[in-house]
N, C-alpha and C positions, 0 to 999 in steps of 0.2 A: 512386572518387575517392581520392588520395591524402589519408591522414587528416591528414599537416603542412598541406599546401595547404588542406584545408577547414576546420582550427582557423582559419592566416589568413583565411581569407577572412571567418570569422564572428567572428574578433577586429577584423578593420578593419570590420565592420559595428556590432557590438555599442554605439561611446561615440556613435551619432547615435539609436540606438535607445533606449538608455536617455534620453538628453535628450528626447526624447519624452516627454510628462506622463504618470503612472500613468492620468488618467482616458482619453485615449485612447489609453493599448497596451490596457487594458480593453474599450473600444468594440470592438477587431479582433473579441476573445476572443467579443462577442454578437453580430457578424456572422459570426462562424463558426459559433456558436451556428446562426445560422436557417437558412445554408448546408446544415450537416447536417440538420436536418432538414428541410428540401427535399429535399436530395438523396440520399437513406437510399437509396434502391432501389441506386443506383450501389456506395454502399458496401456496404451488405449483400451482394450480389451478387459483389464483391471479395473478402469476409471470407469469406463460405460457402466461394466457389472455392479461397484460399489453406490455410484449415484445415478445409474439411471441416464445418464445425458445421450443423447443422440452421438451422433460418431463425427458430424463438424465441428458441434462445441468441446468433444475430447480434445479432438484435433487440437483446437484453440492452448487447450492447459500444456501439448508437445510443444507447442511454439513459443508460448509466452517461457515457459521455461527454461528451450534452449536456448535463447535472445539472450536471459538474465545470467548462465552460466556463459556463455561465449563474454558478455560485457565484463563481468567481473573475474573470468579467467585471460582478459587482455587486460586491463586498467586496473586490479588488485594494486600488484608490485608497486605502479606507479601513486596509487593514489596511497599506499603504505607508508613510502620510504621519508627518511628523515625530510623536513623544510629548511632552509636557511629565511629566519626572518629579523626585521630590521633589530639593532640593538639600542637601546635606550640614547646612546650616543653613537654616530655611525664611526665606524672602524676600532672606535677603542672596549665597544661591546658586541658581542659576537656571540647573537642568540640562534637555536636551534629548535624546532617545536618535533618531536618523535611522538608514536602514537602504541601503545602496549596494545594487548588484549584484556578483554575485561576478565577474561576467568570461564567458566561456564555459562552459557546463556539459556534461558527457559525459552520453549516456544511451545505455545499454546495454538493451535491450527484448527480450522475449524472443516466439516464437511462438506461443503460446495465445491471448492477448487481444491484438489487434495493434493493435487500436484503443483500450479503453478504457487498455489501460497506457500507450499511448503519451501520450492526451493528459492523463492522471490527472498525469503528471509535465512532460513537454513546457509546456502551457500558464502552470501558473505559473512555471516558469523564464522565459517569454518576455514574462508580466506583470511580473514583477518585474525587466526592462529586460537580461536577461542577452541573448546570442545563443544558442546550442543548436549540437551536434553529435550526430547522432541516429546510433547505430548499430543495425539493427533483425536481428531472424532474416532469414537470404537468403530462407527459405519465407515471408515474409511481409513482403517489402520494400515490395510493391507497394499494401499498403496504409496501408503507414508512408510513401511517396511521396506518395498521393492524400490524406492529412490534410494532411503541410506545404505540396499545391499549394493546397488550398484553405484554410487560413489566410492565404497569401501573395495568395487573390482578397481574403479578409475585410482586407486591407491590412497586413501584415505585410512586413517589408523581404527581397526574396526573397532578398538572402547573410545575411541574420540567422539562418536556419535550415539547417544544413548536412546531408545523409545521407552515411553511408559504408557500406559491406557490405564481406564477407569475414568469415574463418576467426577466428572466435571468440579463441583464444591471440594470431593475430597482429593483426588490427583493434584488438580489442577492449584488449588491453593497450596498444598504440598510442595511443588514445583517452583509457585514462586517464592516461598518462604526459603528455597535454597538457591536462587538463582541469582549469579551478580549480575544478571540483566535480564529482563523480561521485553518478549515478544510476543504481543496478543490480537489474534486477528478476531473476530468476532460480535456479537450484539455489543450496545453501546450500554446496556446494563450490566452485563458480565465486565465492562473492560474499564465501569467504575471502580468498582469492586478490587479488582487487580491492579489500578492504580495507586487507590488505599492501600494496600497491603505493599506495592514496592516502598510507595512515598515514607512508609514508616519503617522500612527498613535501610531508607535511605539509599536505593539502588535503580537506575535508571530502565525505562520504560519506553515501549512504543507500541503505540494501541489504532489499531485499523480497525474501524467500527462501522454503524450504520449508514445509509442512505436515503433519503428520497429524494433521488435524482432528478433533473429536468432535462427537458427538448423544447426548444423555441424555435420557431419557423418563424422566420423576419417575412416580412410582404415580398424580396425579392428571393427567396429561395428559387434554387431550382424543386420543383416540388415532386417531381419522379425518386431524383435521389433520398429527398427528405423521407418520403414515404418511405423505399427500402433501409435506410440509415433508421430510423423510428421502428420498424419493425424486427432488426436485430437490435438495438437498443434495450425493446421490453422484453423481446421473447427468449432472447438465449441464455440458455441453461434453466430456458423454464422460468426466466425470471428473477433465478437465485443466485444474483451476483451482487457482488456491492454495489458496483456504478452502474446499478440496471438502472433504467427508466422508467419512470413510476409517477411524473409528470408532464404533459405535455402542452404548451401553449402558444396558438397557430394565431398568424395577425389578422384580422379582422378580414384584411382585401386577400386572403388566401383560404381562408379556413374552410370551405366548405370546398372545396376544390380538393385541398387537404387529405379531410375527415373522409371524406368519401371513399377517397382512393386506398388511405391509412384501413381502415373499417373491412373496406373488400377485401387486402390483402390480408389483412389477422384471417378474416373467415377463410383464408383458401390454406389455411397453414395444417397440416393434417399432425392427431396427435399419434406420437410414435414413429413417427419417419422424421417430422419437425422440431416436433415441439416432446420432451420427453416427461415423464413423471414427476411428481414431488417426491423430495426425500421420505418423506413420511406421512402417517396419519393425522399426527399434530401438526405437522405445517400444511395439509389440507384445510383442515379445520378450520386454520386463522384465515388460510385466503376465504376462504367460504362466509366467514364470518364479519370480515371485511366488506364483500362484496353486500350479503345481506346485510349489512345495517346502511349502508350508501344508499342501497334502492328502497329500504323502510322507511328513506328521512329525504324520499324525492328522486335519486339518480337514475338516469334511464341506460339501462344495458343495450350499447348499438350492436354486439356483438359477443357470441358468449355467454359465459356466466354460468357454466354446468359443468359438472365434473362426472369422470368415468373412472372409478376407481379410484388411484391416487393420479389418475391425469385430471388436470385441468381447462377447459378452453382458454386459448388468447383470449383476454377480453377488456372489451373497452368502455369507459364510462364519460355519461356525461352528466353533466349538474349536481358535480360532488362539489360540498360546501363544509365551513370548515365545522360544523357540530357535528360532521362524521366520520369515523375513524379511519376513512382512508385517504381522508385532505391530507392527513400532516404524518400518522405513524406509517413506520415501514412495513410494507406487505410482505414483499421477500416473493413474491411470487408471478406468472402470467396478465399481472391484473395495470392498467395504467386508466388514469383519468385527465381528461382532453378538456381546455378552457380556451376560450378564445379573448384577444387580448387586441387592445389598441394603444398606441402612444408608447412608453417606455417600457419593455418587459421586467427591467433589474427589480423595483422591487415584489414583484409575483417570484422572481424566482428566487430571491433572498427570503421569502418570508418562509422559514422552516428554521428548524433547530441545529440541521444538520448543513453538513456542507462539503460533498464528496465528491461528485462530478454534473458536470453542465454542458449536453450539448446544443451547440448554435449551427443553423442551417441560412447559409446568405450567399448570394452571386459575390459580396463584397466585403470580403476577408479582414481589410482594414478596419469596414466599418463593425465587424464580430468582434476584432483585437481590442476597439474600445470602450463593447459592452462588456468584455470580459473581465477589463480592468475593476470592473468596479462589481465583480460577482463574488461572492464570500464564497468560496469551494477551493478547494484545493486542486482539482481537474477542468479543462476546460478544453471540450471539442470541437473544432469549426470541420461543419461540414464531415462529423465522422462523430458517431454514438459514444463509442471509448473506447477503440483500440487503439487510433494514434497516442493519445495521453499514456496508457498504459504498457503500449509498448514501448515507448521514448524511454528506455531504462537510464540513459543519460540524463536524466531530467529528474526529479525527486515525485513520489507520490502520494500523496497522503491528504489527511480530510481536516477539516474546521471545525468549530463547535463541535455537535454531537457524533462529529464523524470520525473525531482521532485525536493523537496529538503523535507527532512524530512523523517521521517517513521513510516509507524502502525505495530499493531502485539509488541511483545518483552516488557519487560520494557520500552524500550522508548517510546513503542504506546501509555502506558499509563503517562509514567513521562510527556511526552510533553505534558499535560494537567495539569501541576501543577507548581508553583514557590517554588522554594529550598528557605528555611530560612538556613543561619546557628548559631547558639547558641555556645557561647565559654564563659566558665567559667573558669574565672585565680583565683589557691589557691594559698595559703602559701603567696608565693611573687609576685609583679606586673609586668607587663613586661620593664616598665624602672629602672632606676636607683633605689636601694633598699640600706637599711638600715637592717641588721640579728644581732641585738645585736648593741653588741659596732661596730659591724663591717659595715663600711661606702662603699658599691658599688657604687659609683660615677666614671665619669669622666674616666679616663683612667685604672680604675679598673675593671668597669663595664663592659666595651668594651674587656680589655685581657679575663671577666672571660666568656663571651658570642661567644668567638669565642673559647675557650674552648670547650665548650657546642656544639657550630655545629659540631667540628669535632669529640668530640666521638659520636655523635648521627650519623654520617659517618661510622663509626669506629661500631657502635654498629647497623647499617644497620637500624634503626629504620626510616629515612625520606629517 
């Protein structure tokens, strides 16, 4: 479809659907809710076919996505509805903060999670009354079609949800060039690019980008769990997730105890039952390309390292250093590199561009809460790879430096889809110079009696 014709068409949908009441665009969000899961075979089935994934990490995109429709088909209305906040003077100002929709939102979705990313963003744009123009990967339209046909059963207005497909440069900038809000999930080179192009049309953005994620095993891990948490960390979905794991660094008094275990379990993971396919030839290529230049400049492969087709082996490296290109850029694929560490781990795992998830492995939770504080990422795991973070949809999600700017999930997943009014109504008296009777607040009257006023409203804790 032509991308101008489908803005209209979800622009002339968009002011009937926002007058719609938050609590039933909400209702759609939990009949889609039971929808999916009824009908999970159909999609799973879909999701395996278009990318290849084994049928647990399908699983994984049914679940993550029912969580984010159930959360924002209960807390919508509420996190919508008008605010009372304080007024510049209490009682005699009487301000209110309301929150519109923005108009139409672009979303650019990418191949890996076709389902959870789509309706991680998708749904509260559509709660929060906007209309949607969804442009999805062409490999995996088909499942970004059977989400928005089955919202539009759950009663959704079917031109309020537009798709377009095509060539990423030309759709895709198309798209944002007519959106009054852009959602971009994607490489952290494409979602430059599409930052520029909102920033100069002066319309707001939110960009989920890269990773090279990390695993730190503290000395007192339990290290059975560490090893299975490390092992879905790197390998699910092949690897091809944001917050995969693609770093891991094991303390000194544990590491070979670790490695050992870590190393046997990758080797017993069978490809095709476990561990599924890469989406393509090209991102064969890069992991391959990766791995050979690690072991041309030193790295030794403990595990792995060969490809059957477009499968991959888990594989695991060690004495990657950073003059090779799989210390610092993102792989995207089966492949992680194991360093062993003593004393403080924060800065090994600060040192990268990016900053999207980190998990921590300790008997002592406290003492993770404290490494975490001071870890640049947006995500932080204790004792779990990245499902707790990502599925806490009450909690905001999103990356640092090269990893994003903005975040879904939380209130904000869905405020960032709307423009705040504020409404301030002044009684009694106005806020300049006033007249109460005979009596004249002017001039140097007004002023003593106003700085009065700030400081018992100091004095009375109220601002």
């Amino acid at each position: 479809m032509d991308v101008i014709q489908a803005f209209d068409r979800a622009r002339a949908a968009q002011p009937g659907w926002a007058r719609t009441s938050a609590r039933r665009r909400a209702a759609v969000l939990l009949r889609f809710h039971d929808l999916l899961l009824t009908r999970r075979e159909e999609i799973l089935a879909l999701v395996r076919q278009e990318t290849g994934k084994v049928r647990p990490h399908a699983v994984e995109e049914v679940l993550a996505a029912s969580v984010v429709a159930r959360y924002y088909g209960r807390r919508a209305p509420h996190q919508l509805r008008p605010r009372r906040r304080r007024g510049v003077v209490p009682v005699l100002t009487r301000t209110t903060e309301l929150r519109h929709p923005v108009g139409v939102v672009g979303q650019i979705v990418p191949w890996n999670y076709p389902l959870a990313l789509v309706v991680s963003d998708a749904l509260p744009a559509l709660a929060a009354g906007n209309s949607l123009v969804t442009k999805p990967d062409s490999r995996t339209a088909g499942t970004t079609r059977w989400i928005r046909d089955l919202m539009v059963e759950a009663g959704l207005p079917e031109q309020a949800w537009q798709l377009v497909t095509g060539d990423g440069p030309v759709v895709g900038a198309a798209l944002v060039d007519q959106a009054d809000y852009v959602c971009f999930t994607g490489s952290t080179r494409t979602g430059r690019e599409v930052g520029r192009r909102a920033g100069e049309r002066l319309v707001g953005c939110s960009l989920e980008l890269g990773g090279k994620n990390a695993l730190v095993v503290l000395d007192d891990a339990n290290l059975e769990r560490a090893v299975e948490g490390a092992v879905r960390g790197c390998f699910t979905s092949t690897g091809q997730l944001c917050m995969s794991i693609e770093r891991i660094y094991a303390h000194a008094d544990v590491a070979d105890h670790f490695l050992k275990a870590f190393v046997d379990r990758a080797g017993e993971l069978t490809l095709g039952r476990d561990i599924g396919p890469l989406i393509s030839a090209d991102q064969l290529a890069k992991v391959e390309a990766h791995v050979e230049d690690a072991v041309a400049k030193g790295a030794t492969v403990l595990t792995g390292g060969r490809s059957h087709d477009l499968f991959y082996e888990p594989t695991v490296l060690s004495g990657v250093t950073p003059e090779m290109r799989l210390y610092a850029e993102e792989t995207f694929g089966p492949v992680v590199a194991v360093h062993v560490f003593t004393g403080d781990p924060a800065h090994l795992v600060n040192d990268t561009a990016y900053g999207l998830n980190v998990s921590l492995w300790t008997r002592r939770p406290a003492r993770a809460r404290g490494l975490a504080a001071r870890l640049r990422t947006g995500q932080v795991n204790i004792n779990e790879a990245y499902g707790s973070a990502f599925g806490s949809v009450d909690a905001p999600m999103g990356g640092r430096g090269d990893s994003g700017v903005g975040a879904r999930h939380s209130s904000e997943g869905i405020l960032r889809f709307t423009e705040p009014q504020t409404v301030a109504e002044q009684r009694l008296v106005p806020m300049g110079p006033f007249a109460l009777g005979p009596v004249q607040f002017q001039g140097e009257r007004y002023e003593e009696l106003m700085v009065r006023v700030m400081r018992t409203l100091k004095l009375l804790r109220l601002r």
